[in-house]
Structure formats: C-alpha cells, structure tokens
C-alpha positions in Angstrom: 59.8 -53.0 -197.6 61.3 -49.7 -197.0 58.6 -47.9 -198.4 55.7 -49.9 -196.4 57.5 -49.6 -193.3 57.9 -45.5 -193.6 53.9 -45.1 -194.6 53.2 -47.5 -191.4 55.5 -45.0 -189.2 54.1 -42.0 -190.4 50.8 -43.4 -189.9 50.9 -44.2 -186.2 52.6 -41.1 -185.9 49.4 -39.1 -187.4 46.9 -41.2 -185.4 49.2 -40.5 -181.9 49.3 -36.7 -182.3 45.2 -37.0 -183.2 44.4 -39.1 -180.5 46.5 -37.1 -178.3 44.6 -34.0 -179.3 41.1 -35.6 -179.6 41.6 -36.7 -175.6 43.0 -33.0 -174.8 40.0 -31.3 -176.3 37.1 -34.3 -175.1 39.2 -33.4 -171.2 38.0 -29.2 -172.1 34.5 -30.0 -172.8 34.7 -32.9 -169.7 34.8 -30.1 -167.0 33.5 -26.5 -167.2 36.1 -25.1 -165.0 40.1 -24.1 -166.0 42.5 -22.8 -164.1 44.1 -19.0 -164.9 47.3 -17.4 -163.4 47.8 -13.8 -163.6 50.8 -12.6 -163.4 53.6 -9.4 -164.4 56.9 -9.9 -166.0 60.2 -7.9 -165.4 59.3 -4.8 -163.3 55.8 -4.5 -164.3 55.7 -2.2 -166.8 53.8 -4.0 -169.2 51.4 -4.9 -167.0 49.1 -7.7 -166.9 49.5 -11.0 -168.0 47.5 -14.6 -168.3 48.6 -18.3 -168.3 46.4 -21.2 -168.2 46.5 -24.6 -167.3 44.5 -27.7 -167.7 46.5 -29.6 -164.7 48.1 -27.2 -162.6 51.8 -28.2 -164.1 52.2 -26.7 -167.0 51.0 -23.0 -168.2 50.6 -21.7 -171.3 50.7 -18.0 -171.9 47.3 -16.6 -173.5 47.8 -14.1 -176.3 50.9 -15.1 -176.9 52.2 -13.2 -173.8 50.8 -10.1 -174.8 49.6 -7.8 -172.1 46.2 -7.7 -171.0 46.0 -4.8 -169.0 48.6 -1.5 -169.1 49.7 0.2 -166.4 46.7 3.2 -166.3 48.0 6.5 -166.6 47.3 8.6 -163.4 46.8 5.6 -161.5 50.1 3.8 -161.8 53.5 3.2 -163.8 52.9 -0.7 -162.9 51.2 -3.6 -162.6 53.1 -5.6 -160.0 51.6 -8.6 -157.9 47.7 -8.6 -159.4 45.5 -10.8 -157.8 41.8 -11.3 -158.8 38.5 -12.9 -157.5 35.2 -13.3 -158.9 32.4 -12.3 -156.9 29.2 -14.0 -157.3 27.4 -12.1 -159.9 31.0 -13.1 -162.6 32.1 -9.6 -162.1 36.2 -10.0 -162.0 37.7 -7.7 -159.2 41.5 -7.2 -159.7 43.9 -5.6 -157.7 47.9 -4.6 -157.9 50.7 -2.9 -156.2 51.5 0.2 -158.5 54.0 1.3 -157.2 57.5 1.0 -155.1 56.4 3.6 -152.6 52.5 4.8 -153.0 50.1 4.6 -150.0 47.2 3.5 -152.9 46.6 -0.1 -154.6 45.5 -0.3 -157.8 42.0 -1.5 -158.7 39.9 -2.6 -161.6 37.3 -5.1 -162.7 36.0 -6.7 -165.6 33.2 -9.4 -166.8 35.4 -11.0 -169.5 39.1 -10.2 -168.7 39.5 -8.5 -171.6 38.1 -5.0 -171.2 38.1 -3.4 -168.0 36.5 -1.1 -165.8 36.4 1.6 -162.8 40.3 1.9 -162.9 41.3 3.4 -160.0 43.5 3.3 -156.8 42.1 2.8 -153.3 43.8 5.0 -150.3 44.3 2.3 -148.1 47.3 3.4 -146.2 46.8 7.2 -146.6 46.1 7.3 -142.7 49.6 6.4 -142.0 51.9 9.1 -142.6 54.7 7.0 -142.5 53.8 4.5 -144.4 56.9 3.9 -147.2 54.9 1.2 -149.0 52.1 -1.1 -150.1 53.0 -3.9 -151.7 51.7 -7.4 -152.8 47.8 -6.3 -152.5 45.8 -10.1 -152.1 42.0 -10.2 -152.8 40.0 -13.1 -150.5 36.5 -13.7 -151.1 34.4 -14.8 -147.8 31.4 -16.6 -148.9 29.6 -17.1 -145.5 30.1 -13.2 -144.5 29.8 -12.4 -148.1 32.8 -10.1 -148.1 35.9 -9.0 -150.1 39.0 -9.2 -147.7 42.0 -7.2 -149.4 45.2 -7.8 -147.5 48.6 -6.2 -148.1 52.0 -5.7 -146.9 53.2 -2.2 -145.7 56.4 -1.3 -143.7 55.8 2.0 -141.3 58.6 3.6 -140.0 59.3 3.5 -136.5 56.3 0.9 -135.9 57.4 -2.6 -135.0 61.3 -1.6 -133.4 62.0 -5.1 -131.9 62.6 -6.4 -135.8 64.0 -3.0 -137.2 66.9 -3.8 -139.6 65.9 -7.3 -139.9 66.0 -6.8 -144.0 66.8 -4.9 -146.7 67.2 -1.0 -147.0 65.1 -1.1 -143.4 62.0 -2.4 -144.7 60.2 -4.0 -141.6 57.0 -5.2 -143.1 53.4 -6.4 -141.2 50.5 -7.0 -143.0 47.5 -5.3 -142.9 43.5 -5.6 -144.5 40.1 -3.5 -144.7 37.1 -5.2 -146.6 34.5 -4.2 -148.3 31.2 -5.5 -150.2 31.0 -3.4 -152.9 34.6 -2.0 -153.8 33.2 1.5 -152.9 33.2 1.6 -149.4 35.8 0.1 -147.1 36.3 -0.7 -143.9 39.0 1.3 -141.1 42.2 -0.4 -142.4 43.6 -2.7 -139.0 46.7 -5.3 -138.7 46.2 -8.4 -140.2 49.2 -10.7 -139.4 52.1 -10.3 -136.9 54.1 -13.5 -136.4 57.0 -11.0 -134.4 59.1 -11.1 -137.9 58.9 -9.1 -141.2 56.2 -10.2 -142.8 55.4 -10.0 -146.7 53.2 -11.5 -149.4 50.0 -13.1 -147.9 47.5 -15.7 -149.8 44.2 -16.7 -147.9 42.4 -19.7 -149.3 39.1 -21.8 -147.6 39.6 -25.8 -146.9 36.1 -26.4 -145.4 35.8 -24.6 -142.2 39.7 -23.6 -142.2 41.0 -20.6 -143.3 44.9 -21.3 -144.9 47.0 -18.5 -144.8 50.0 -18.9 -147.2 53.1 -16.5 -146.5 56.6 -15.3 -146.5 58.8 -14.6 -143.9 61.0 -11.9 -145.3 63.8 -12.2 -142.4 67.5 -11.5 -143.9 69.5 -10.8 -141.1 70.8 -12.4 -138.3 69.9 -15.2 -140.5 68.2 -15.5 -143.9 64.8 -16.8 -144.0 63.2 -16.3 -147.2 60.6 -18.8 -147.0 56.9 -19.6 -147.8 55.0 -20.9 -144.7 51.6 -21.8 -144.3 49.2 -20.7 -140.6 45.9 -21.9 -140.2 42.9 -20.2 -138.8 39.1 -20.7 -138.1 38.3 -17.1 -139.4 39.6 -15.0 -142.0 41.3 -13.0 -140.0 42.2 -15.5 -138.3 43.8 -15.9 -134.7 46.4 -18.4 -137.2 48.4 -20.8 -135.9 51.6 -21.5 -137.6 52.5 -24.6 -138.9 56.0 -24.9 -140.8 58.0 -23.6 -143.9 56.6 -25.5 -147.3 58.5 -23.8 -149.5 61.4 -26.3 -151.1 64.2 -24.0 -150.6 64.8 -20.2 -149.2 64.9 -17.0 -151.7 61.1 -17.3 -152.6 58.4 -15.3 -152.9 54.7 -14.4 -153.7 53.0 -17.8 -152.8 49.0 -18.7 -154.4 47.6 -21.5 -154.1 45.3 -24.2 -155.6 43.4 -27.2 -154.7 42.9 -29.7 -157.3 41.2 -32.8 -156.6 42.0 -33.7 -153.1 45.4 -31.9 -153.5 46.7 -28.3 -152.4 49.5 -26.6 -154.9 51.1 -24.1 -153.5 53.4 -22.1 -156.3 55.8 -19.6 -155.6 58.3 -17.1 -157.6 62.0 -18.1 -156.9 62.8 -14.7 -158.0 66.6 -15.3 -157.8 66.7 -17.7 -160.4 63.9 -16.6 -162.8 61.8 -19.5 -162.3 58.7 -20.9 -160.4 58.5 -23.0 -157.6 55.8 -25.7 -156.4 55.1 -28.1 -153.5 52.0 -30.4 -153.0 50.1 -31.7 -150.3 47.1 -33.9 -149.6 46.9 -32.9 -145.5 48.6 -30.0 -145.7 51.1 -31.4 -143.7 53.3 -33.4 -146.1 54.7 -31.1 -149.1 56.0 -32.7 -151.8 58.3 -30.7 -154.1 57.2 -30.7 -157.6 59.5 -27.6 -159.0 61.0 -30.1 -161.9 57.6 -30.8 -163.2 56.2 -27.2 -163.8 56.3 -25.2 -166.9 55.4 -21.6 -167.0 55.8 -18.7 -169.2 59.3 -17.3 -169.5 60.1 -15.0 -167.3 56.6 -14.9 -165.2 56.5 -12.8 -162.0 54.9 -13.0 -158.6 51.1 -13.7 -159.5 47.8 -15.3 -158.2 45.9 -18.2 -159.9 42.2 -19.0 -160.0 39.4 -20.9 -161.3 37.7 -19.7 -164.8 34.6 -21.0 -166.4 35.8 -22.5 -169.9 33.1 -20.0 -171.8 35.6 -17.4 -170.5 38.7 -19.2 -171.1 37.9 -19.8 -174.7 37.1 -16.2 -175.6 40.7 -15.7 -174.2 42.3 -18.2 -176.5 40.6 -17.1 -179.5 42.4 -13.6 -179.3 45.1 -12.3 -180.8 47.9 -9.8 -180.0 
C-alpha cells in the first residue's frame, strides 16, 4: 500500500508541474506582446539591466542579472535611471543619467536589446551655466505629433528661490524637456513641469486622449513628502492638473507605469528599504496597494517598463552571461 500510494503522489506531482508549465508556455505563444523592465542596480556602475514579466507581478531577471549594457567610456561612469521607447520602425531608443553632476544624458539605441548603437550624450542642459544636474532622463513617444519627448529633472542654482532649501544638500529641482524626431536634432530645451515644489522623476503615459503624468514630489523640509503623484493633461506637455499622491507610503521614488488589461500599475523604487513598490487602478482614481504581491530582482533600481514583441523577448532568454 505504501508503495502504490508514493508512485500515485509522485505521479500527480509530475503531471501538476507539466501542466503548470504546458499552460505557462500555451499563455507565451497566446499573446505576442511581454512586458520588459529596465533597470540599474547599486550605483550604476554595472549598467543596464532587464526583467520580464508575463503579469506585471513578478519579474524575472534576463541573463541571469548580467549586464546588458556598460557604462561607455567617454560618455559616462553610469547607467542610472534608463528609460527606453520603441519608435515605429522597432528601433529601441534608450536613454540614462550618467552622471551625479553632468549637463549631458546619455543615449543609445538598438534593434534587438542586445547590441547597441550611436552611444553618445546629448547637451541638453549645456545652455545653463548653473545647471548642477540632470538626472532621471524619461523618453515619451507622441504618436499623433509623431515625436520623441525626453523629459528630465535639473536643479539650477539661484532659479526657483521661493523653494530654495526645501531638500537635501540644496537641490531645488524643476523638470525640463526638448523633443526631437530623429535623435539628431533637438528642440530649444524649455520647462516642463512646475507644481511650486521640488520636483523630480517624471513618467508620461497616453490613456486615450489624456496624457498621465506620473511624479515625485521631492519636498524634505518643513515637512517630508516623498511621494509619487499622478497630474493629468490633454497634451504632452500638458497644462496638468494634479490629482493626489498614489504612492502607498512616503520615501519613494522613480515611478513607470503600465496598463494591463483595463488596469494602470504604477511601480515605484522604495529606495530606503531596497525594495519595489506598486499600486493599481482601474479609474485612476482608486489605487490599490499591491506592494506584497510583487517580486523583482534583488536589489533592482529606479527603472522604466515597456511592452516587447515575444520574437524579441525570446532571443533575450536564450542568452547567456
């Protein structure tokens, strides 16, 4: 009895962990899109990394956490805060803040993810002498105007006075943007968002004819904000209308979002605690807090997540470190 009772075990064992995996892989070849999220560990010295996810919960690290991308020599000693869009034609556009006080962003691009191209940085606060940073670099793609949007977050000394001192070692951020169609030439780099407080990490997404603007509010002092909120506008550069924090908690930062289904995620890096953060929301209104259901790769920084084709995502997971 013993025996017949083991061999029955084992057997429903085997056929659950096959029928779990023959549904995983049927779900891949169900729908051609999957969901990637770049990202940088530590500092950013190591540069680029990719996670993917099949329902915006949990993320697996590709290549085993290996590094897709080093920091270019001559260009930058990091890759902090990439971002990356697809234009039309599958060309990958990728951008990064490479450093802690450079007037440049980092740029490349790539048709697989793997190799990539025209490395560079692009001057965009060069103009501004005083400029002590540019940081959190966010790539938007505008498919009625058929333009790149590229928005940042800079601190200027002596701009902005009535929030001076309002954070730490004096930054006093705003954010900024230029555009451009063809990553060559760019438009005169303007203010993109001033909500009267310091101002950092911006995310732009489309829900039909709105344009979401996801962002933190770096305010430490008189009292600590910390927070992801979320403003709405009818243009991508808005005017946006503010609606409320989203964020679960304070001590957050670098927001992206997804919508999946009928349902926005918005993720965010609680960078105190070495963990990511997520809410939900079917009107945008309601957030639900869904931190204790994530999984991401272990020590995962500030990133942005998009949709891949599965013909791409597949060439990922077939390499090796």
């Amino acid at each position: 009895m013993k025996f017949c009772f083991l061999h029955i075990l084992l057997f429903f064992i085997f056929f659950s962990v096959w029928e779990s995996s023959t549904c995983f892989a049927q779900e891949l070849e169900s729908s051609p899109k999957r969901w990637l999220f770049a990202y940088f560990t530590q500092k950013g010295e190591d540069g680029l990394h990719f996670a993917w996810s099949a329902d915006g919960q949990t993320w697996k690290p590709l290549k085993e956490g290996k590094s897709f991308l080093t920091p270019p020599e001559k260009i930058s000693k990091l890759i902090r805060d990439p971002s990356i869009v697809q234009s039309p034609d599958g060309m990958f556009h990728l951008v990064w803040t490479g450093s802690w006080t450079s007037k440049r962003i980092g740029y490349a691009a790539s048709k697989n993810l793997i190799e990539w191209t025209d490395i560079r940085s692009i001057p965009v606060m060069e103009h501004e002498p005083n400029t002590r940073n540019t940081w959190a670099p966010e790539l938007f793609y505008d498919e009625p105007s058929q333009t790149f949007y590229i928005i940042w977050s800079s601190t200027i000394s002596g701009k902005f006075s009535e929030t001076a001192g309002s954070s730490e070692t004096d930054y006093n951020h705003r954010m900024y943007y230029t555009t451009t169609k063809d990553f060559k030439n760019f438009s005169e780099t303007k203010i993109f968002w001033n909500p009267n407080h310091n101002v950092i990490d911006g995310f732009l997404a489309k829900n039909g004819t709105q344009y979401l603007l996801f962002y933190k509010n770096e305010t430490l002092k008189p009292e600590v904000k910390k927070n992801i909120l979320l403003a709405i506008g009818s243009s991508p550069v808005g005017p946006f209308e503010v609606q409320d924090v989203i964020s679960h908690t304070n001590w957050v930062e670098g927001p992206t979002a997804l919508k999946i289904g009928n349902e926005w995620f918005v993720y965010y890096d609680c960078y105190t605690k070495d963990h990511f953060g997520a809410v939900k929301s079917k009107d945008l209104k309601i957030w639900e807090n869904i931190t204790d259901k994530l999984c991401f790769p272990i020590h995962a920084r500030h990133g942005t997540t998009f949709e891949v084709d599965q013909k791409i995502l597949q060439k990922l997971l077939d390499l090796r470190p």
